[in-house]
Structure formats: structure tokens, C-alpha cells
C-alpha positions in Angstrom: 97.2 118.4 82.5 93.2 119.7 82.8 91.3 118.8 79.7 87.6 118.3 80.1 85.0 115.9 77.7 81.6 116.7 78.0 80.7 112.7 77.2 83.3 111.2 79.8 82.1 113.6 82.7 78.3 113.3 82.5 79.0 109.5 82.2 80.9 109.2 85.3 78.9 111.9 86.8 75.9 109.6 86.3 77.7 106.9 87.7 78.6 108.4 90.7 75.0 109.8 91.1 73.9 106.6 90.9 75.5 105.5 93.7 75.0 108.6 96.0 71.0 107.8 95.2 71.6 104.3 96.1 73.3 104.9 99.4 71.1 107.2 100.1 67.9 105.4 99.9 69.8 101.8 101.6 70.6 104.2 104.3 66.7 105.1 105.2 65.6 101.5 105.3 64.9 100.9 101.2 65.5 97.4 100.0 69.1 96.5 99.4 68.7 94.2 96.5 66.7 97.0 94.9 69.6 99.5 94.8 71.8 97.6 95.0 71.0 96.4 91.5 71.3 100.0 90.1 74.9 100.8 91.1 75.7 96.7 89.1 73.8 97.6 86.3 75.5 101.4 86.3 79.0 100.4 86.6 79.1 97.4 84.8 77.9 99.6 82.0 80.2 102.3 82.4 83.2 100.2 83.5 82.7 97.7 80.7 82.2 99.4 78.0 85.9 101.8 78.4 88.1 101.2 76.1 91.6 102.1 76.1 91.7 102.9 79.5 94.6 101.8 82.0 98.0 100.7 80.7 97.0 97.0 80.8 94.0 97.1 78.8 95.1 96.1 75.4 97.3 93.7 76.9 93.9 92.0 78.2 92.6 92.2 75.1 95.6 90.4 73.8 95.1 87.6 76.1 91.8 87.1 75.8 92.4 86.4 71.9 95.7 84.2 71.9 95.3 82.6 75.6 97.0 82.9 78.8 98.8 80.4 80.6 100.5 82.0 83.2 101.6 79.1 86.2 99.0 79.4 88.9 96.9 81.9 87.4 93.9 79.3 86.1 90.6 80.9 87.4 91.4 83.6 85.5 92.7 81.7 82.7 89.2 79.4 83.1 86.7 82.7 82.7 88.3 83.9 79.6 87.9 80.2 78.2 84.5 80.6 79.5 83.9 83.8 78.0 85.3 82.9 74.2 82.8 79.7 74.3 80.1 81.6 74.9 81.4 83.8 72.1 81.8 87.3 73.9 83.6 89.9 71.8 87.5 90.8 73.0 86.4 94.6 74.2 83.1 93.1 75.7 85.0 91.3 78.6 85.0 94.0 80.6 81.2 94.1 81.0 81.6 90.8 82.7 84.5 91.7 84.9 82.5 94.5 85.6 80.1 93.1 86.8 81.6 90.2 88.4 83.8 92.7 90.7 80.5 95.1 91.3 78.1 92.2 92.2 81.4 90.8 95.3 81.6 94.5 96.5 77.6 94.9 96.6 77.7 91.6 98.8 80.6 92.7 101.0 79.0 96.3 101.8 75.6 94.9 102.6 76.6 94.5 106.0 77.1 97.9 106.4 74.2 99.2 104.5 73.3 101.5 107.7 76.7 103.5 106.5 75.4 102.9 103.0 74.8 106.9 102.2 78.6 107.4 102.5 80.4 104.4 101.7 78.7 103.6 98.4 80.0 106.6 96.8 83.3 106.7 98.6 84.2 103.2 97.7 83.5 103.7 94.1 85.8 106.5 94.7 88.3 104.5 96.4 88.6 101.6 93.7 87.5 103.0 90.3 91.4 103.8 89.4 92.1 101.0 90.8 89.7 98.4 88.3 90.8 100.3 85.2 94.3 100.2 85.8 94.8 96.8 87.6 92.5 94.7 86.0 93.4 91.1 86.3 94.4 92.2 90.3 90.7 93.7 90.5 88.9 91.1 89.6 90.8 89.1 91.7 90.4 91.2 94.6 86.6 90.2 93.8 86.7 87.5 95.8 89.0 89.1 98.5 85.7 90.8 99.5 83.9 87.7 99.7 86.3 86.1 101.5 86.8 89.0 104.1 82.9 89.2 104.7 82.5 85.5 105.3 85.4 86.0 107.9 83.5 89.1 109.4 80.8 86.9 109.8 82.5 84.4 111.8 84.0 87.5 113.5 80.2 88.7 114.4 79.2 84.8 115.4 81.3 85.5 118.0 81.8 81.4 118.3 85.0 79.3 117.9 86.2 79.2 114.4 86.1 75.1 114.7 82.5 75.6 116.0 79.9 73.5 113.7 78.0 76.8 113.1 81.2 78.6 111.4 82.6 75.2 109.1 80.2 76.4 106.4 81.9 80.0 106.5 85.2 78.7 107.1 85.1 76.5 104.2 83.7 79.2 102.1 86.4 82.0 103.3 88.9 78.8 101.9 87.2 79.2 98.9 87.6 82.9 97.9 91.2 82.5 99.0 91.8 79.9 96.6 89.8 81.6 93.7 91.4 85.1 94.4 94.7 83.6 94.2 94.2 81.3 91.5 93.3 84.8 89.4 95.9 86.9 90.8 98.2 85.4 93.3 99.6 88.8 94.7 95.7 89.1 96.0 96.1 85.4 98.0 99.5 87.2 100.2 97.5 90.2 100.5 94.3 87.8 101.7 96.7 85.9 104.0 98.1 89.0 105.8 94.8 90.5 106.1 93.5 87.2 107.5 95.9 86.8 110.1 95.5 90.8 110.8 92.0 90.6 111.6 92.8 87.0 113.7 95.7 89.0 116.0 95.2 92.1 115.9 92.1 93.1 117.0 92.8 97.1 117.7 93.8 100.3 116.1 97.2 100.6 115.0 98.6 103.1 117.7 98.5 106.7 116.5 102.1 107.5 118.3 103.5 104.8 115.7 101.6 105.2 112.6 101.8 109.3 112.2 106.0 109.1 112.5 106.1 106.3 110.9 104.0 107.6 107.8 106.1 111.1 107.8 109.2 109.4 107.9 108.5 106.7 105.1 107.6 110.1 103.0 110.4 112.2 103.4 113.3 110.0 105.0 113.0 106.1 103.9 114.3 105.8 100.7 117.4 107.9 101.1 118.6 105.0 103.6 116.7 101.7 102.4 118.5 99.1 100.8 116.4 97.7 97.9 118.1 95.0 97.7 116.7 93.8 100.3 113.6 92.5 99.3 115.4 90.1 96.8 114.8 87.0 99.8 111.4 88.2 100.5 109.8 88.2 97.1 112.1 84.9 95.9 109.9 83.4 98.5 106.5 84.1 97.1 107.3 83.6 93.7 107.4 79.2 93.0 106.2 78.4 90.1 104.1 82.1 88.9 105.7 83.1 85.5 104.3 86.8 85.9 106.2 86.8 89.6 109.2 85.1 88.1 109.3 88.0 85.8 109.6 90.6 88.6 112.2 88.6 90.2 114.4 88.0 87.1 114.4 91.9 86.4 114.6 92.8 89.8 117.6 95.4 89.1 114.8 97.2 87.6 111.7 96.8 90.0 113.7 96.8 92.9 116.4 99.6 92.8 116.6 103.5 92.6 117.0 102.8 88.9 113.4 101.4 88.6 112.1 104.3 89.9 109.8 106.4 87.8 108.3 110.2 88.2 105.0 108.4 87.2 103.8 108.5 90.5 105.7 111.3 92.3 103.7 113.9 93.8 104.6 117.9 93.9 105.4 119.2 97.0 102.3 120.7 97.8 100.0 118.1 96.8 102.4 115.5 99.0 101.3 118.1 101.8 98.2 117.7 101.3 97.7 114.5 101.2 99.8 114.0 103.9 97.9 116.1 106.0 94.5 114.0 104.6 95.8 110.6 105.2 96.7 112.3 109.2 93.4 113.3 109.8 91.5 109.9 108.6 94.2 107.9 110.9 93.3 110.5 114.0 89.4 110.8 113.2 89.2 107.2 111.8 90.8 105.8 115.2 88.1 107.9 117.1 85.4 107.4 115.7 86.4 103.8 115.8 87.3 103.2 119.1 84.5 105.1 120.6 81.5 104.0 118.4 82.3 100.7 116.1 84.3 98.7 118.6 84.3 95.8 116.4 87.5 93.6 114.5 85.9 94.2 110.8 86.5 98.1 111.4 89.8 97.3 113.1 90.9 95.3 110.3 90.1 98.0 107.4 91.4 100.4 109.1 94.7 98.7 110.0 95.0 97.6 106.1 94.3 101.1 105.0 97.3 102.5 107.5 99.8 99.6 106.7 98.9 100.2 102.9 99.2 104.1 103.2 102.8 103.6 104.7 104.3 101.0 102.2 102.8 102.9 99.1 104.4 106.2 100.9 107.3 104.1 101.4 107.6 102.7 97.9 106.2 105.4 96.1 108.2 105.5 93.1 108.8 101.6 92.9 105.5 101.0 90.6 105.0 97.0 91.8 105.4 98.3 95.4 103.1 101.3 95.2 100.5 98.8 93.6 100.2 96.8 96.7 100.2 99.3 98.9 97.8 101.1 97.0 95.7 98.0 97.5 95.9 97.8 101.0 94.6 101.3 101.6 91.5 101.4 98.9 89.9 100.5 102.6 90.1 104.3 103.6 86.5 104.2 102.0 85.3 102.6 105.4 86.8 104.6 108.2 86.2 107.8 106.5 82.5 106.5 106.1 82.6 105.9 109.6 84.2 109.5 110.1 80.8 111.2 107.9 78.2 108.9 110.2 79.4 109.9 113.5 80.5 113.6 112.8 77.9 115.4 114.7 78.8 113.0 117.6 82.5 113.4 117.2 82.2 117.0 116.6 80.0 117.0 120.1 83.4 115.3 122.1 85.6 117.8 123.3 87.2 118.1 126.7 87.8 121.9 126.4 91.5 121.6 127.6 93.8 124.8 126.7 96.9 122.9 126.5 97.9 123.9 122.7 100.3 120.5 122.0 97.2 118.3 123.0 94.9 120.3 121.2 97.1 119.7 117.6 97.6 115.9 118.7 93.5 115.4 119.4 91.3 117.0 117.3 88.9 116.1 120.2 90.4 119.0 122.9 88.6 121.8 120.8 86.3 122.1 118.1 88.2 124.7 116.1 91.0 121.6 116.0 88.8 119.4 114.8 86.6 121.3 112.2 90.8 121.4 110.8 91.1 117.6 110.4 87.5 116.9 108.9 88.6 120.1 106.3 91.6 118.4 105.9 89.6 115.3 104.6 88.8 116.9 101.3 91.9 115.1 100.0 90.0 112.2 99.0 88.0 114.3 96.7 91.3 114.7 94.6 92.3 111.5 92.6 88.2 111.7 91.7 88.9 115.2 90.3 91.5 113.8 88.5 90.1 110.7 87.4 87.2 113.5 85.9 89.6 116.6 84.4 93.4 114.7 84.0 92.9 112.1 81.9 94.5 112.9 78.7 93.5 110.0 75.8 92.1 107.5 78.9 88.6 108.8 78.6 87.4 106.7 75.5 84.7 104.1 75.4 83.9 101.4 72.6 82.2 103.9 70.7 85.5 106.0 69.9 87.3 102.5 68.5 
């Protein structure tokens, strides 16, 4: 339901300013560091002081004050005993979570600061729902940045992983896999699969097998799938991780048409058009991809962001499920980045062929075709419109308590 708060939407308005401003300047040669450091001090401010919002943020608060002891979980366990030595109030954590998860994505995007102008904005779009409502997962995922730019940089060393120059990264990228885990260990399996993605896989997913595939995980998949299924797969991940154990012990409800909830279930013409958004960022995010940024970082993102789009498509009603896949595709921030950078040279590639069927299939055949896929892209403006005008009560900040 639309509701509008005059307070709430400057904030985030400011916010979001502050990193179009950033980008901006990065992207004409400004010092990184400098800019860099408005969008931490900006979102650490407007992300830590929230309150209320995301269903898990009172249950935070809880554990901050009685403790948490959750099996493998001890980084994050560590920081909150950090944090209550040093005397930080329980609503005041978030300022340092904050910041910790602004200060690993500043570091991971400096490599692409010549895309800065796009992808600073976009990626706060991307992940902003995704910190308030997953927070423990967020701040893990913290160091899944780190870890993926320390294996981008053995990527660009273009050396032998074993080679003397790389131990130093190798042994850091060990690091962040063990401190993203140890705070969340559904963001270690993610890690590990995006690891061994980037070390196999070094090309686009095939656009002949993602589109069908995405369409039919919409409309068809869970009218045949057998949820039961994943009872051997997650028993597997889930050792000695109390949280997992949970999951698995009430898996009748996680893990069955009977756990399903409307929470996430879109209307039929919003599922349109998001379909028809996530379409054109696999097409024009291939292109753009394959024809100017030739390089296993960009396959990587953009594979996770078309394997995530499909399971959260997939599982969209199954909240765990959606979760993960959800996390997985927050990387559509860097191919539609890409998309922006290179559009007057994408919109410049066009074979001028007649045949109508090509024409849909490549945006590249004609111009009018393609102009359809980059309107199309204006999906990714909606959960930010929602995140500004469909919050209900989750637009308070420690000055409403």
C-alpha cells in the first residue's frame, strides 16, 4: 500500500544522492578514497541509525543483549562481544555493521571505479533491502566481497594460482571465506559455488538456456517439483549449525507447498514485468559483456545474477529459498552498469537484418528492438520505488523509539 513520509524519503533521497555525486565524480578521474568516504559515512548513518526495520531486527537486538551461541556462527558471535565491551548501545550496532558492510563494498567496487557513475547508485539499489532485512547474512556477505575481489585479482594477475606472486591473495581469499562463514554459514556455500563458478566457468551462461529456463521456473516448476527433494541436499550442509538444524528439523514447513507464503508473490502484471526486465539485462548484459568486458570477474557476476534470478523464480514462495537466490542476483547491479556504460556503443551495433524472429531474439538486428529491451530495464527502478512509497511502519529511525 502507497504511504509517503516526508522524513524517510528526503533521507533516503540524500542517501542515494550521495552516491550518484560519488559515482559521478570517481567516474571523471576524482580521488576514490575521497568519495568513497562520503557514501561510508552516508549510509552508515542512514543504515545504522533504522530502527524497526526488517523482520529480524529486534531479534538482533535480542541477541546482542542476552548472547548468541549458535554452532559455527563465532565471528559474528566475537563482534557483538566486541561491541558490548566497548559499551555500544543495543540499537547502535547497526552503525557498525553499517559500516563494516559499506567500507567491503567500497573496496570491492574500487576496481571498477571507471563504471563508478552507474554502479554506485545501482548497487545501493541492489542490496539496500537486502541489509535491512538480512542482517546477520549481510554482514556476512561483507567479506564475500572481499573475498571475490582478492580472487578477481588473481584472475587479472593472469598467473598460476600456486604462483609466489598470488599465495598472499590466495591466503587472503581463504580468509574472507572463513570469516564470511564463520558469521553466516549460508554465505561460505554461496562463496564456494561462486568460487568454483568463476574457476570453470569462464563465459556467459548461454542465452538459449537461461531465457526458457527462467520462464519455465516462473510459470511451470513448482506445479511438478517435488520438495521433498531437497531433504538430502540441505541434510548435507547442515553439521553441527543450530540455525540450519532448525530449517532441517521443520522442513515440512520450509520445504513444502505448505510453507509457502503470498509474502512474496507477485501480481500478474508486475511478474510481467519483471520478467520482461530480468530478459533484457540477460540479452543486453551478455552483449555488452561478450563484446566489450571479455573478462571472468564480469562472467562470474553475471552468471551468479542469472543462476540467482532462476532459483529465487524457482522458489519464489519458499522464503529460505527465495533468500538465496535473491542473494545470488543482488549482482545484476554490475552487468546493468555495464549495460548504461556501453549504450551508445551497443545502441551503434546493429546488422540491419529484416528477419522479424531474429530481430525479437537480438535486440542488436534493429535499433527500434533494442531501444524495447533498455525500456524494459526500468524494472530495476521498482523495488527502490517501493523501498521509498510501500513501507507501511518499516520507515522509523531511533528517533521514533
Amino acid at each position: 500500500m502507497f504511504n509517503f513520509d516526508f522524513t524517510y524519503f528526503f533521507i533516503n533521497i540524500v542517501l542515494l544522492g550521495s552516491f550518484i555525486y560519488s559515482g559521478y565524480r570517481i567516474s571523471k578521474g576524482c580521488d576514490y578514497f575521497k568519495y568513497s568516504c562520503i557514501c561510508v559515512i552516508i549510509f552508515t548513518l542512514v543504515l545504522g541509525l533504522r530502527y524497526g526495520r526488517g523482520n529480524d531486527y529486534h531479534h538482533y537486538v535480542d541477541i546482542y543483549v542476552h548472547g548468541y551461541n549458535e554452532g559455527r556462527q563465532l565471528v559474528f558471535t566475537w563482534i557483538n562481544g566486541l561491541l558490548s565491551w566497548l559499551g555500544v548501545g543495543r540499537y547502535s550496532i547497526f552503525l557498525f555493521y553499517s559500516f563494516i558492510e559499506i567500507v567491503c563494498a567500497m573496496i570491492f567496487m574500487k576496481r571498477y571505479s571507471r563504471y563508478a557513475q552507474y554502479m554506485l547508485p545501482w548497487f545501493l539499489i541492489a542490496t539496500i533491502f537486502f541489509d535491512e532485512y538480512q542482517i546477520r547474512q549481510a554482514l556476512g556477505f561483507s567479506f564475500v566481497f572481499l573475498c571475490l575481489d582478492r580472487l578477481f585479482e588473481i584472475n587479472d594477475s593472469k598467473q598460476n594460482v600456486l604462483k609466489k606472486e598470488n599465495i598472499k591473495q590466495v591466503g587472503l581469499a581463504v580468509l574472507y571465506l572463513i570469516l564470511a562463514y564463520s558469521i553466516h554459514s549460508v554465505c561460505g556455500y554461496m562463496l564456494v559455488i561462486m568460487i568454483v563458478l568463476n574457476c570453470f566457468y569462464r563465459r556467459t551462461i548461454p542465452l538459449i538456456c537461461s531465457i526458457p529456463l527462467l520462464l519455465f521456473c516462473t510459470y511451470f516448476f513448482t506445479q511438478w517439483f517435488d520438495f521433498s527433494w531437497l531433504n538430502p541436499i540441505l541434510e548435507r550442509f547442515v553439521g553441527d549449525d543450530i540455525r540450519m538444524s532448525q530449517y532441517l528439523e521443520n522442513r515440512e514447513k520450509w520445504f513444502s507447498v505448505e510453507g509457502m507464503s503470498d509474502l512474496y508473490k507477485r501480481n500478474d502484471i508486475v511478474l510481467v514485468a519483471e520478467m520482461l526486465g530480468t530478459i533484457s539485462l540477460y540479452i543486453l548484459g551478455s552483449k555488452v559483456i561478450n563484446r566489450f568486458y571479455r573478462r571472468a570477474d564480469a562472467y562470474a557476476m553475471y552468471n551468479f545474477f542469472v543462476i540467482g534470478s532462476i532459483i529465487q523464480n524457482a522458489f519464489r514462495q519458499l522464503e529460505l529459498l527465495n533468500r538465496i537466490g535473491g542473494d545470488f542476483a543482488l549482482f545484476w547491479f554490475f552487468p546493468l552498469s555495464l549495460v548504461l556504460y556501453y549504450k551508445q556503443q551497443l545502441y551503434s551495433t546493429h546488422d540491419g537484418k529484416k528477419n522479424l524472429v531474429t530481430s525479437l531474439i537480438n535486440p542488436f538486428t534493429k535499433k527500434n528492438a533494442y531501444t524495447f529491451w533498455v525500456v524494459c530495464l526500468l524494472w530495476y527502478v521498482y523495488n527502490y520505488f517501493k523501498y521509498l512509497f510501500m513501507r507501511g511502519d518499516m520507515i522509523k529511525f531511533i528517533w521514533d523509539t
